[in-house]
N, CA, C and O atoms as a Tripos MOL2 file, in Angstrom:
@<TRIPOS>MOLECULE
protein
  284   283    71     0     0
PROTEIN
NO_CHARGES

@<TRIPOS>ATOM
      1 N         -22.8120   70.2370   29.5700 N.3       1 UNK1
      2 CA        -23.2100   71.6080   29.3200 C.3       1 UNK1
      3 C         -23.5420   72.2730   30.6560 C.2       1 UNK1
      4 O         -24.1940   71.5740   31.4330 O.2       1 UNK1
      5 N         -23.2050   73.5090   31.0610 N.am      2 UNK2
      6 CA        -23.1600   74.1290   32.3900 C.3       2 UNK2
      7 C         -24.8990   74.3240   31.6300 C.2       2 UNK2
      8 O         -25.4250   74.2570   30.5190 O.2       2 UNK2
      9 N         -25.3030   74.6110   33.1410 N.am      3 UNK3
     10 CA        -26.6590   75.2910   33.2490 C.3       3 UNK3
     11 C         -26.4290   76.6780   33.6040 C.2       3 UNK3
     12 O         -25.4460   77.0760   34.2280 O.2       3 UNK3
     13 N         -27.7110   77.6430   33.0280 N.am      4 UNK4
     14 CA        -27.5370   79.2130   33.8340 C.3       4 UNK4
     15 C         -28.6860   79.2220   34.4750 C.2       4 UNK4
     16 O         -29.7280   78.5720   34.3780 O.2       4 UNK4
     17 N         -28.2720   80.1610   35.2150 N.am      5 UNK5
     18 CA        -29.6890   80.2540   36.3000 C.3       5 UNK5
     19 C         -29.9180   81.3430   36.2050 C.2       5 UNK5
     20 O         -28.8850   81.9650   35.9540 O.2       5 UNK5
     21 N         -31.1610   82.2390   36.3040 N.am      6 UNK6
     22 CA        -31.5880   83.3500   36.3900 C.3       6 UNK6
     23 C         -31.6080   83.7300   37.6190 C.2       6 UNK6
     24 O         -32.0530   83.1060   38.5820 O.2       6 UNK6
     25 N         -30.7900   85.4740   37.5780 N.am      7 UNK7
     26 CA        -30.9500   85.4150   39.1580 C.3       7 UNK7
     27 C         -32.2790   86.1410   39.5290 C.2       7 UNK7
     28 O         -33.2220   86.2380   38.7450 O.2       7 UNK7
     29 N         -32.2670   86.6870   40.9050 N.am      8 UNK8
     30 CA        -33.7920   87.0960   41.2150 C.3       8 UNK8
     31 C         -34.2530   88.4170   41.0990 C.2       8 UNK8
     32 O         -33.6810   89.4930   41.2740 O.2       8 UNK8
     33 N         -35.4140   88.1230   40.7640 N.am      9 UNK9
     34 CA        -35.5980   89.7080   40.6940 C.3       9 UNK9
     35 C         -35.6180   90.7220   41.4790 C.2       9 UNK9
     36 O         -35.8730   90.2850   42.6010 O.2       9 UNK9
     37 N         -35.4540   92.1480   41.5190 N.am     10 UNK10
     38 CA        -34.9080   92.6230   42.6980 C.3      10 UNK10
     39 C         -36.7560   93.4090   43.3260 C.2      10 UNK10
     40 O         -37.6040   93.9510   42.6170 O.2      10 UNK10
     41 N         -36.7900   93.1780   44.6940 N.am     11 UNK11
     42 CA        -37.9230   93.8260   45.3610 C.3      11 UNK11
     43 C         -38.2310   95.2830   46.0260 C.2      11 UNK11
     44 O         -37.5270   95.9140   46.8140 O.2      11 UNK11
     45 N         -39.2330   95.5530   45.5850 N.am     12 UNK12
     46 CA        -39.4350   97.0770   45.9750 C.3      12 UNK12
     47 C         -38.7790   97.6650   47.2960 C.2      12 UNK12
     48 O         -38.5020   98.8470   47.5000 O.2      12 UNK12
     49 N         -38.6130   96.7180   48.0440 N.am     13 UNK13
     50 CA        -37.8350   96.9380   48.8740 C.3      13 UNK13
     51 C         -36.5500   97.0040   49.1420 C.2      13 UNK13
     52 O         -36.1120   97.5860   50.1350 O.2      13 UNK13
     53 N         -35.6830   96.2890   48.1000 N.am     14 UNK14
     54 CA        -34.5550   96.5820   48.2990 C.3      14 UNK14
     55 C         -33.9190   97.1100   47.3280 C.2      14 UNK14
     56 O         -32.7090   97.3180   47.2370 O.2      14 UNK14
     57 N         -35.2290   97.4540   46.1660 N.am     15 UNK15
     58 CA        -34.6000   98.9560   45.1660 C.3      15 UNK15
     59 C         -34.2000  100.1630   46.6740 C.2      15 UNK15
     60 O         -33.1580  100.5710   47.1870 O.2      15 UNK15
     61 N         -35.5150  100.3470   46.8990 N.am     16 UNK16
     62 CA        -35.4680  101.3750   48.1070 C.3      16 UNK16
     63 C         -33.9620  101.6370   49.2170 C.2      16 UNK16
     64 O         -33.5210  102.7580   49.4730 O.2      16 UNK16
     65 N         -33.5350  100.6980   49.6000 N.am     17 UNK17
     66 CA        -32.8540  100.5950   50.5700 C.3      17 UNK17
     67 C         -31.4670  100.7120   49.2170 C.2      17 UNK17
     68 O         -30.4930  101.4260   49.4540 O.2      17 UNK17
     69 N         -31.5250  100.2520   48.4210 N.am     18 UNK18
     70 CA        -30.5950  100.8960   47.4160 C.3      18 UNK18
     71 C         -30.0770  101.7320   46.7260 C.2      18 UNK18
     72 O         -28.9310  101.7800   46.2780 O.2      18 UNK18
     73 N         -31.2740  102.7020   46.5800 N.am     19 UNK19
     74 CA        -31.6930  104.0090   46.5410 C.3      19 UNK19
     75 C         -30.9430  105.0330   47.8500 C.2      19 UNK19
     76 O         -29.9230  105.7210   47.7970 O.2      19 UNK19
     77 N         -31.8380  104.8180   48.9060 N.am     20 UNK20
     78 CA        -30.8670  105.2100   49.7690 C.3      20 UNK20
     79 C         -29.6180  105.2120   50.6140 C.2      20 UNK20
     80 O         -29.2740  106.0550   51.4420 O.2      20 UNK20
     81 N         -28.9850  104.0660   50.2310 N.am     21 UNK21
     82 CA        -27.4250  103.8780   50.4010 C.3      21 UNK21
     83 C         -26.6710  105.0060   49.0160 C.2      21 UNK21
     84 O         -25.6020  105.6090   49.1100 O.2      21 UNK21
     85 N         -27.3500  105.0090   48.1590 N.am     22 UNK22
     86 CA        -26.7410  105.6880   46.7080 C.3      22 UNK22
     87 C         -26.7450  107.0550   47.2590 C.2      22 UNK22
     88 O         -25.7530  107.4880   47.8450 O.2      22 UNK22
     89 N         -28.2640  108.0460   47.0300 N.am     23 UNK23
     90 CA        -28.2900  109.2230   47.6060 C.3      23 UNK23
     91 C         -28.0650  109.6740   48.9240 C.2      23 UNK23
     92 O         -28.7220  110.6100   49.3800 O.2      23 UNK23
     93 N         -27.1190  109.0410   49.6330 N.am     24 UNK24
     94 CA        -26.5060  109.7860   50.8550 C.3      24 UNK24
     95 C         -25.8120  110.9770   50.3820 C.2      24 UNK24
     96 O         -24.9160  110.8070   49.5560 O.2      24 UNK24
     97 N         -26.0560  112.0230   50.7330 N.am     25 UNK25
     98 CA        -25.0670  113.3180   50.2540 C.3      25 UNK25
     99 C         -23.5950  113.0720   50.0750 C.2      25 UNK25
    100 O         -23.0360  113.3570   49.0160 O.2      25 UNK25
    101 N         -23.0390  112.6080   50.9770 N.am     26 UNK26
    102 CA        -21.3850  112.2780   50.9510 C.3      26 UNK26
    103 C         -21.1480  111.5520   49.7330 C.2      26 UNK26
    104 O         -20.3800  111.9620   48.8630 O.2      26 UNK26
    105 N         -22.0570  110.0500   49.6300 N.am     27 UNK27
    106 CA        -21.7470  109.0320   48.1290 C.3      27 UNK27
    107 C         -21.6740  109.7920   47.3250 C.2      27 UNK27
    108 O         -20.6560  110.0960   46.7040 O.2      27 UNK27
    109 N         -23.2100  110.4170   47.1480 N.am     28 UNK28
    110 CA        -23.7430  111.0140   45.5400 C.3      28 UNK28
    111 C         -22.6160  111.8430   45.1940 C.2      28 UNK28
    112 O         -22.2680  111.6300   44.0330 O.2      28 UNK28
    113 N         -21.8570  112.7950   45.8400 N.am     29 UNK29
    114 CA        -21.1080  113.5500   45.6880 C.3      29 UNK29
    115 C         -19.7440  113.0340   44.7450 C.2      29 UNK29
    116 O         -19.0660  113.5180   43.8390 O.2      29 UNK29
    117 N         -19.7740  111.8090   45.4960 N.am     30 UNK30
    118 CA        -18.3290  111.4660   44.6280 C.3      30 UNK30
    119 C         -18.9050  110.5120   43.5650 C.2      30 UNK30
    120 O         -18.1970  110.4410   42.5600 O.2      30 UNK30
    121 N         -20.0770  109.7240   43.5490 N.am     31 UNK31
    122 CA        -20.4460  108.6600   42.7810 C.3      31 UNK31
    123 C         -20.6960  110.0980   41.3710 C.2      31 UNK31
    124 O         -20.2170  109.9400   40.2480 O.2      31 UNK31
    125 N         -21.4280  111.2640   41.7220 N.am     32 UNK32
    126 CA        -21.6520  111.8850   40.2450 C.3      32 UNK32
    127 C         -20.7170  113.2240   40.0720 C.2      32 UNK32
    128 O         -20.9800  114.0490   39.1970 O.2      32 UNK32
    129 N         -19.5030  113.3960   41.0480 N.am     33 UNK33
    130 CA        -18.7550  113.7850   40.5160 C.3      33 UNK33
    131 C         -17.6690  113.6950   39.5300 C.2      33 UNK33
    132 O         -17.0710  112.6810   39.1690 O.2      33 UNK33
    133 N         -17.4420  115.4020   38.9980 N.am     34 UNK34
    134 CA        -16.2110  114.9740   38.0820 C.3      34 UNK34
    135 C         -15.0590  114.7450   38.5610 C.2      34 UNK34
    136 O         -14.6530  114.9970   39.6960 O.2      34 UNK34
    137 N         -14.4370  114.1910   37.5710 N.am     35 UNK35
    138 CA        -12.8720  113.5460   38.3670 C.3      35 UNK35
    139 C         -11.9320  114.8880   37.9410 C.2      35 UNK35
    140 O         -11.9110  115.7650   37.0770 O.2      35 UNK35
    141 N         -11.0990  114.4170   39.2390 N.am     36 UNK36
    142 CA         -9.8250  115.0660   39.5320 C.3      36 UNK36
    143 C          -8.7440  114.7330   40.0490 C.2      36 UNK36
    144 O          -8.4560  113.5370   39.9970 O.2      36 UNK36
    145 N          -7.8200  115.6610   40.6970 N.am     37 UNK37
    146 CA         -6.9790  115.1400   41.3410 C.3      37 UNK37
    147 C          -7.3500  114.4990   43.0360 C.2      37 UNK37
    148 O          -6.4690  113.9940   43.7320 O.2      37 UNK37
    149 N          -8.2920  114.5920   43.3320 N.am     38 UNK38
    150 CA         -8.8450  114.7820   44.7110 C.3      38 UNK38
    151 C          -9.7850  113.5060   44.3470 C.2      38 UNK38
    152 O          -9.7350  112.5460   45.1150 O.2      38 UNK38
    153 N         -10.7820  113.4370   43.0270 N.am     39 UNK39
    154 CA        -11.8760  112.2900   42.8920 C.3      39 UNK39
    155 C         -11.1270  111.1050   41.6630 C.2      39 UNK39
    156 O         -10.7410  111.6180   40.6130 O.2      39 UNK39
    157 N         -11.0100  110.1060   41.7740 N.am     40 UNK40
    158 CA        -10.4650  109.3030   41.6040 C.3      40 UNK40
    159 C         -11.0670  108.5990   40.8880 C.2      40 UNK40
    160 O         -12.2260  109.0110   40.8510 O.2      40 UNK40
    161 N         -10.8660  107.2630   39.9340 N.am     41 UNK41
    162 CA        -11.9310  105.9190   39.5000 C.3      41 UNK41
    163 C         -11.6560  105.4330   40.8760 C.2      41 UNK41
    164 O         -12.6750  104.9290   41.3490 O.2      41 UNK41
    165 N         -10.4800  105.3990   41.8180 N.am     42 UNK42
    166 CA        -10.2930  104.0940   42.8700 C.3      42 UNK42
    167 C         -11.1170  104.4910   43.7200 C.2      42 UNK42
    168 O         -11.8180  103.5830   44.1680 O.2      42 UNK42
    169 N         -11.3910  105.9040   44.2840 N.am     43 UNK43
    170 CA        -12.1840  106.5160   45.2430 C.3      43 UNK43
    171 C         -13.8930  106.3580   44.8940 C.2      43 UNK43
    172 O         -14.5890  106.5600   45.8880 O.2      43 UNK43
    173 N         -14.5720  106.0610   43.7610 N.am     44 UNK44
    174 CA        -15.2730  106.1860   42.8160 C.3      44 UNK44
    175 C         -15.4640  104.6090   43.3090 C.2      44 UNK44
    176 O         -16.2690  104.4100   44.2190 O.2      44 UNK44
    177 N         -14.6980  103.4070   42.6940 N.am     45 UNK45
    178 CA        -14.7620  102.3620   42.9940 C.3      45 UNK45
    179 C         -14.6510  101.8900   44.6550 C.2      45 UNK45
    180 O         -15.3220  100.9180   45.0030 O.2      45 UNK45
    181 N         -14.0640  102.3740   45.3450 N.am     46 UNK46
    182 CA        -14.4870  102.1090   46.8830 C.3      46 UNK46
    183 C         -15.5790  102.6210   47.3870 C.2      46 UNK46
    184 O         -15.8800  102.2610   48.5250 O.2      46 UNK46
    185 N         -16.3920  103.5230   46.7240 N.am     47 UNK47
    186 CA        -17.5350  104.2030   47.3200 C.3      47 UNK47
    187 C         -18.5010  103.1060   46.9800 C.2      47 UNK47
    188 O         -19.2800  102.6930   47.8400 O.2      47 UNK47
    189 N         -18.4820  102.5540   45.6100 N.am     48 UNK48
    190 CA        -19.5900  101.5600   45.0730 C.3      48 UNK48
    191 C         -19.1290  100.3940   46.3200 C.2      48 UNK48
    192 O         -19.8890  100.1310   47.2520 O.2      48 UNK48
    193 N         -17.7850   99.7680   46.1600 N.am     49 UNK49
    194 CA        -17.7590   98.5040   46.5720 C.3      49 UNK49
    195 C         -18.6680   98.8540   48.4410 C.2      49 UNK49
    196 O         -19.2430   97.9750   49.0830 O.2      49 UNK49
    197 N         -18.5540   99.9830   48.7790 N.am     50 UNK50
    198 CA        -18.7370   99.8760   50.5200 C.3      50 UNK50
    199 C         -20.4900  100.0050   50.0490 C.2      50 UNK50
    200 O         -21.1590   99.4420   50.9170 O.2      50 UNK50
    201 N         -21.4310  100.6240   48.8550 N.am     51 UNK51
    202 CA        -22.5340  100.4230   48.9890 C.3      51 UNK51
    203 C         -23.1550   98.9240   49.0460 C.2      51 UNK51
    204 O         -24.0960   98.3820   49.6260 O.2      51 UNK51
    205 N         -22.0080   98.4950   48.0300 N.am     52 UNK52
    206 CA        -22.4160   97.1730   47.5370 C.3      52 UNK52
    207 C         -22.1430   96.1900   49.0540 C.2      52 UNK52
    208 O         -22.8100   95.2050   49.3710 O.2      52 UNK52
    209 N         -21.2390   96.6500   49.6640 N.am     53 UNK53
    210 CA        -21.2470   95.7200   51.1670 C.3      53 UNK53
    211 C         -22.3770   95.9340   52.0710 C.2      53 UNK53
    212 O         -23.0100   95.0790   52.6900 O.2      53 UNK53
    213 N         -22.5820   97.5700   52.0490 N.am     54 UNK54
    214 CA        -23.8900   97.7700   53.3460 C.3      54 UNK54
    215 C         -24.6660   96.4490   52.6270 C.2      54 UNK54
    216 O         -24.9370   95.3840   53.1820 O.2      54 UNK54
    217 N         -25.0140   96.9370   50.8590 N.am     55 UNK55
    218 CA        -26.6310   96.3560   50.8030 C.3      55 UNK55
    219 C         -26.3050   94.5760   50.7830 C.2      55 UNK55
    220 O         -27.3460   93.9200   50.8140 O.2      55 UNK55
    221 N         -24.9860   93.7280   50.7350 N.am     56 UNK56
    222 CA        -24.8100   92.3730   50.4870 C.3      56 UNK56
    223 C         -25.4890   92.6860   52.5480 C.2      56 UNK56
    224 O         -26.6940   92.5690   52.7720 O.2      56 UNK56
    225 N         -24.7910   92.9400   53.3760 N.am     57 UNK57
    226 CA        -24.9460   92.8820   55.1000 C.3      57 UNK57
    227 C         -26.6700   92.5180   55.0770 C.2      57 UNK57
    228 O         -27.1340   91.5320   55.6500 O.2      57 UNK57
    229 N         -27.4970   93.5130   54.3040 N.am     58 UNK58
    230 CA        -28.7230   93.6190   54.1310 C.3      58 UNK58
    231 C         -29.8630   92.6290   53.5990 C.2      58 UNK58
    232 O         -30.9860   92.2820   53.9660 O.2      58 UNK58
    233 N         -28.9410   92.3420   52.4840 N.am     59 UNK59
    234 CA        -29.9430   91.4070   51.7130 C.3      59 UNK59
    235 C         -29.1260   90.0770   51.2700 C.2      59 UNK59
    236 O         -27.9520   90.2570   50.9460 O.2      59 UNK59
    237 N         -29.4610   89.2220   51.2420 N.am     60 UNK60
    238 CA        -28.3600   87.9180   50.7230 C.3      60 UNK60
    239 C         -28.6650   87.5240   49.4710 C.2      60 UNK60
    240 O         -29.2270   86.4280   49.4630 O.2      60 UNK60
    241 N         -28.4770   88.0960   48.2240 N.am     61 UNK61
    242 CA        -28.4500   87.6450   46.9090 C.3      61 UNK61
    243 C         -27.8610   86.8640   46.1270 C.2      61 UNK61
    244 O         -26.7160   86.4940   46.3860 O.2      61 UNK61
    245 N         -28.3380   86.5640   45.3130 N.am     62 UNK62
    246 CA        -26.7690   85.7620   44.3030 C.3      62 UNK62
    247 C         -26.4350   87.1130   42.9740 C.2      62 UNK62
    248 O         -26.7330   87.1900   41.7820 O.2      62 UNK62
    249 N         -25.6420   88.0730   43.9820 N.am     63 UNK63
    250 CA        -25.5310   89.4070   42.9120 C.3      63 UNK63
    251 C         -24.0520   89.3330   42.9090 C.2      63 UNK63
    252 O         -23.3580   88.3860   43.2810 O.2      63 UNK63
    253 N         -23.6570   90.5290   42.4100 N.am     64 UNK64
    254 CA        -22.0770   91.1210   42.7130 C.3      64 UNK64
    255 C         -22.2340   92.5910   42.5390 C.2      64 UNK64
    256 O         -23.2830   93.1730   42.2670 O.2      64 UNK64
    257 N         -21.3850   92.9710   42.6760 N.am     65 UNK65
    258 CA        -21.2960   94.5150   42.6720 C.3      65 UNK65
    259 C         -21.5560   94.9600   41.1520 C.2      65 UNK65
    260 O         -22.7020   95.3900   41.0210 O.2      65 UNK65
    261 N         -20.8880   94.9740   40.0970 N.am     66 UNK66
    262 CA        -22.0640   94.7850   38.9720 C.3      66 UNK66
    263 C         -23.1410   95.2970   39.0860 C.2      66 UNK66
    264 O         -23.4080   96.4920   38.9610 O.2      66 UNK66
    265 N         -23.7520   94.5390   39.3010 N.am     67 UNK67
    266 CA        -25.2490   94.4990   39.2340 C.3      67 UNK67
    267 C         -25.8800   95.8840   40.3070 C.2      67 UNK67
    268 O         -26.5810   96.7060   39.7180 O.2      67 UNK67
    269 N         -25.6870   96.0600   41.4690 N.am     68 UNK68
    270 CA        -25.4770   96.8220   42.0410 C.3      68 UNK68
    271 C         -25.3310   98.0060   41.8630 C.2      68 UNK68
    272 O         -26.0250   98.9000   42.3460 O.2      68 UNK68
    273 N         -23.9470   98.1730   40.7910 N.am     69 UNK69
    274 CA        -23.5880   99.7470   39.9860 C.3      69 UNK69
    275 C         -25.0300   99.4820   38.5490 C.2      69 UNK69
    276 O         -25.4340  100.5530   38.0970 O.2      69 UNK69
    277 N         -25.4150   98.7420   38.1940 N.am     70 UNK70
    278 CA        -26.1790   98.8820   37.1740 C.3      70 UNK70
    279 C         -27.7450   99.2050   37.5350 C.2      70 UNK70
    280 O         -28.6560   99.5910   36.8030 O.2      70 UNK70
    281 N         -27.7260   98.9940   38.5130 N.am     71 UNK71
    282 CA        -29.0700   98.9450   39.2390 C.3      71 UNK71
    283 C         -29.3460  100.4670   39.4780 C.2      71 UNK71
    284 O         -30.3720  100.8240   40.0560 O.2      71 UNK71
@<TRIPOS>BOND
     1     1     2 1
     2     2     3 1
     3     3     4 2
     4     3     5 am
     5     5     6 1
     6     6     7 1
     7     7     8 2
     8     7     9 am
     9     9    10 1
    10    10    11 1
    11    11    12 2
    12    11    13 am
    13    13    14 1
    14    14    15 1
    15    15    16 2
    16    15    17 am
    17    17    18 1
    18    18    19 1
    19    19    20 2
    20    19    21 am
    21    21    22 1
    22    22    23 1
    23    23    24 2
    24    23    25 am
    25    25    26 1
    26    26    27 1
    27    27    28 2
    28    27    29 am
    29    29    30 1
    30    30    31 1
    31    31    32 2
    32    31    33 am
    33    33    34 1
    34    34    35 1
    35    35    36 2
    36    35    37 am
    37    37    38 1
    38    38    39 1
    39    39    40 2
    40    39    41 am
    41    41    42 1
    42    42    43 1
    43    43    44 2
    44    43    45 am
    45    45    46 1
    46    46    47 1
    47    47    48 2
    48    47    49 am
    49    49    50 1
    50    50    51 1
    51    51    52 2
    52    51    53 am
    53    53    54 1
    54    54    55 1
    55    55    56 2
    56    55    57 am
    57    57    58 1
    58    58    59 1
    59    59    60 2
    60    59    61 am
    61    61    62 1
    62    62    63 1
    63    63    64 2
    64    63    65 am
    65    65    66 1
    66    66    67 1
    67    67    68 2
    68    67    69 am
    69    69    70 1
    70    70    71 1
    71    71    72 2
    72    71    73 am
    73    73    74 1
    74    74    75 1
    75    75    76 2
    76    75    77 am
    77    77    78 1
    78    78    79 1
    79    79    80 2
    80    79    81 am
    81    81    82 1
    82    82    83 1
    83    83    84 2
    84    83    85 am
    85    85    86 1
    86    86    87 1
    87    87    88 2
    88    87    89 am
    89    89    90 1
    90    90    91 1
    91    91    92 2
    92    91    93 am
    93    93    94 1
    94    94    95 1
    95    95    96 2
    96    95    97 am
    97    97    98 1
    98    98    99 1
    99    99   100 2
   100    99   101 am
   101   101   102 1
   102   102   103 1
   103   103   104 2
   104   103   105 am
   105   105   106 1
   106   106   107 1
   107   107   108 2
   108   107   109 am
   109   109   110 1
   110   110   111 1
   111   111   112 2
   112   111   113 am
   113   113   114 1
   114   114   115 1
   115   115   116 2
   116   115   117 am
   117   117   118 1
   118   118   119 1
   119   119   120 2
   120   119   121 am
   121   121   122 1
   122   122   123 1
   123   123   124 2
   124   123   125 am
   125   125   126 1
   126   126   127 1
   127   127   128 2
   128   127   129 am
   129   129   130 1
   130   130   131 1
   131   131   132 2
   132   131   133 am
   133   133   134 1
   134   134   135 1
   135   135   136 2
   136   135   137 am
   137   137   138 1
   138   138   139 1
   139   139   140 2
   140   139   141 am
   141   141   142 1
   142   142   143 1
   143   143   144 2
   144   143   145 am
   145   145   146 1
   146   146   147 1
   147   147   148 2
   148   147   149 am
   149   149   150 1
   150   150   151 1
   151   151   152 2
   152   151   153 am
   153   153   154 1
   154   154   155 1
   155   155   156 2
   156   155   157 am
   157   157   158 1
   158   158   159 1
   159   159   160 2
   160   159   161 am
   161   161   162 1
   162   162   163 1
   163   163   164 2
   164   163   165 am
   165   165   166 1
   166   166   167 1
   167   167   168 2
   168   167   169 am
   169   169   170 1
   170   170   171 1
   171   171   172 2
   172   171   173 am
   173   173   174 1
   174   174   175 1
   175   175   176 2
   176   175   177 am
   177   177   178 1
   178   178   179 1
   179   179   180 2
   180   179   181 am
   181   181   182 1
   182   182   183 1
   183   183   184 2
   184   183   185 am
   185   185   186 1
   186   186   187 1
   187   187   188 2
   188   187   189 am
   189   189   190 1
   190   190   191 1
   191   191   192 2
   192   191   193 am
   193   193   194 1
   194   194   195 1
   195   195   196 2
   196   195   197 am
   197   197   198 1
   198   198   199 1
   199   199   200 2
   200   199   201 am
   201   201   202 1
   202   202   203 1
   203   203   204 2
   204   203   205 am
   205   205   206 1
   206   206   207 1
   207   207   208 2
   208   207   209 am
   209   209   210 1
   210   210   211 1
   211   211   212 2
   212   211   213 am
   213   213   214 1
   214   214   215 1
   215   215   216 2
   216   215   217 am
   217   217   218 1
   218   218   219 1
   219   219   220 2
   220   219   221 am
   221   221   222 1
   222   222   223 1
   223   223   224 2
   224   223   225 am
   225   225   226 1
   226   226   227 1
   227   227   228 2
   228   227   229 am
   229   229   230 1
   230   230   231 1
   231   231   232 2
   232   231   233 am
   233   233   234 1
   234   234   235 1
   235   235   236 2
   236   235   237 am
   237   237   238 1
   238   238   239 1
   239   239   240 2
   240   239   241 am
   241   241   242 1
   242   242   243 1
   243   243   244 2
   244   243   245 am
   245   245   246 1
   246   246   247 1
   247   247   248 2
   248   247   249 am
   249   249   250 1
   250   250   251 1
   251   251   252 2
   252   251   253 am
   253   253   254 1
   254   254   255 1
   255   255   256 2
   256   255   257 am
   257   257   258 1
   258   258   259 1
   259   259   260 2
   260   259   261 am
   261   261   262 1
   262   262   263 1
   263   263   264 2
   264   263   265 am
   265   265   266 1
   266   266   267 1
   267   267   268 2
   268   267   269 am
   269   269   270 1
   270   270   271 1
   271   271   272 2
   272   271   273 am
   273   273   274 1
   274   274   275 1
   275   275   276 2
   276   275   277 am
   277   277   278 1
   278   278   279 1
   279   279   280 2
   280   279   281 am
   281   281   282 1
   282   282   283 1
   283   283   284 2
@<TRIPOS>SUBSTRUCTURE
     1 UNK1         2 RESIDUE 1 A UNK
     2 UNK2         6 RESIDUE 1 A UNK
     3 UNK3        10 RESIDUE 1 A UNK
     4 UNK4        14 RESIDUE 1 A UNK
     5 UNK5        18 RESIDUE 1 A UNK
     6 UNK6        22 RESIDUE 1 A UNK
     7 UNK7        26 RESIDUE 1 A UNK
     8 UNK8        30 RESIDUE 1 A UNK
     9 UNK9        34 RESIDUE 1 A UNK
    10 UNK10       38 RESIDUE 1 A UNK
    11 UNK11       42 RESIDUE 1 A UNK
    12 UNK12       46 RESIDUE 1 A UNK
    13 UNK13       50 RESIDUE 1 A UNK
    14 UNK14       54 RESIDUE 1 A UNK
    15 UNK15       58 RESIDUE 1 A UNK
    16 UNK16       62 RESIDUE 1 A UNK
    17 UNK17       66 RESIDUE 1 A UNK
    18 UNK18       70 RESIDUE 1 A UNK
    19 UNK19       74 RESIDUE 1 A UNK
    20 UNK20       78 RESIDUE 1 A UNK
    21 UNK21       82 RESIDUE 1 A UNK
    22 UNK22       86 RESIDUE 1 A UNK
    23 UNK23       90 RESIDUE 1 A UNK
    24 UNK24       94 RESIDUE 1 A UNK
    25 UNK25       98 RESIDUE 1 A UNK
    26 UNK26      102 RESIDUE 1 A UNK
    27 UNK27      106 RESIDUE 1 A UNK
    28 UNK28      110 RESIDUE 1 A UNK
    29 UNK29      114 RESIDUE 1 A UNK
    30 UNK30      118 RESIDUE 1 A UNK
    31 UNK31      122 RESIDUE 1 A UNK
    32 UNK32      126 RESIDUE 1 A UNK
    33 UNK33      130 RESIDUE 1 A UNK
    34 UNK34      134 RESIDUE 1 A UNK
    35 UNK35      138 RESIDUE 1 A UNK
    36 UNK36      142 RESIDUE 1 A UNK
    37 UNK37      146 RESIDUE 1 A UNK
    38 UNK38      150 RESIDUE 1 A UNK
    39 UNK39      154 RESIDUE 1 A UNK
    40 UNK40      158 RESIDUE 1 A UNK
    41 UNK41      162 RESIDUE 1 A UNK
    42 UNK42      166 RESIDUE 1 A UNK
    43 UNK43      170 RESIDUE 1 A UNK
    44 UNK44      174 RESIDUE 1 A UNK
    45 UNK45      178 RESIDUE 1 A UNK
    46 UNK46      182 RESIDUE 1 A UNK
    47 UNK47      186 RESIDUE 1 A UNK
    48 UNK48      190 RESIDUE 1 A UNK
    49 UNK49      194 RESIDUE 1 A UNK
    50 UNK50      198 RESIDUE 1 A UNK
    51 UNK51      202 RESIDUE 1 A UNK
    52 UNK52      206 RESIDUE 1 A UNK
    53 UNK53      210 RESIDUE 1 A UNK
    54 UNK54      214 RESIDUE 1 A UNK
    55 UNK55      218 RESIDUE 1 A UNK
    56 UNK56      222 RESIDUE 1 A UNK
    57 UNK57      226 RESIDUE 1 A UNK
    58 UNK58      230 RESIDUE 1 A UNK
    59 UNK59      234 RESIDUE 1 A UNK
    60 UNK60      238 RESIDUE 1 A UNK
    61 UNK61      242 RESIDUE 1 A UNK
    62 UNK62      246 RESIDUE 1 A UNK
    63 UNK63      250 RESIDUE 1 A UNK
    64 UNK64      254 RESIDUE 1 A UNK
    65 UNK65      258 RESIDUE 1 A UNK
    66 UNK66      262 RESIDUE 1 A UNK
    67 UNK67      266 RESIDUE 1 A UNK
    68 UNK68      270 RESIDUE 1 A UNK
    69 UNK69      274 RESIDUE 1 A UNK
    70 UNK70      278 RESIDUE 1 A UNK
    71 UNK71      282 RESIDUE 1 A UNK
């Protein structure tokens, strides 16, 4: 039987630093814009995956991007 592990919980500190990788004016723009011909899901999805890289550079979790967009 596989085991699961719980992963960790996330710290006030790196809500924060998550927070502000999200509300950069440039992200927010495309993360809560509507789509078009110009805003994309792929453009949409490369904006998450490059937050999700600053904050992996930042913090060393056992996350994925997932978690990241849910956060």
């Amino acid at each position: 039987m596989e085991e699961h592990f719980r992963k960790a919980n996330w710290t006030e500190e790196s809500i924060s630093i998550l927070v502000d990788f999200v509300t950069d004016p440039e992200r927010w723009a495309v993360i809560r814009g509507k789509f078009s011909p110009s805003l994309t899901v792929q453009k949409k999805q490369r904006v998450w995956e490059e937050i999700a890289e600053r904050y992996f550079k930042k913090y060393i979790y056992n996350t994925d991007i997932s978690d990241v967009v849910s956060k």
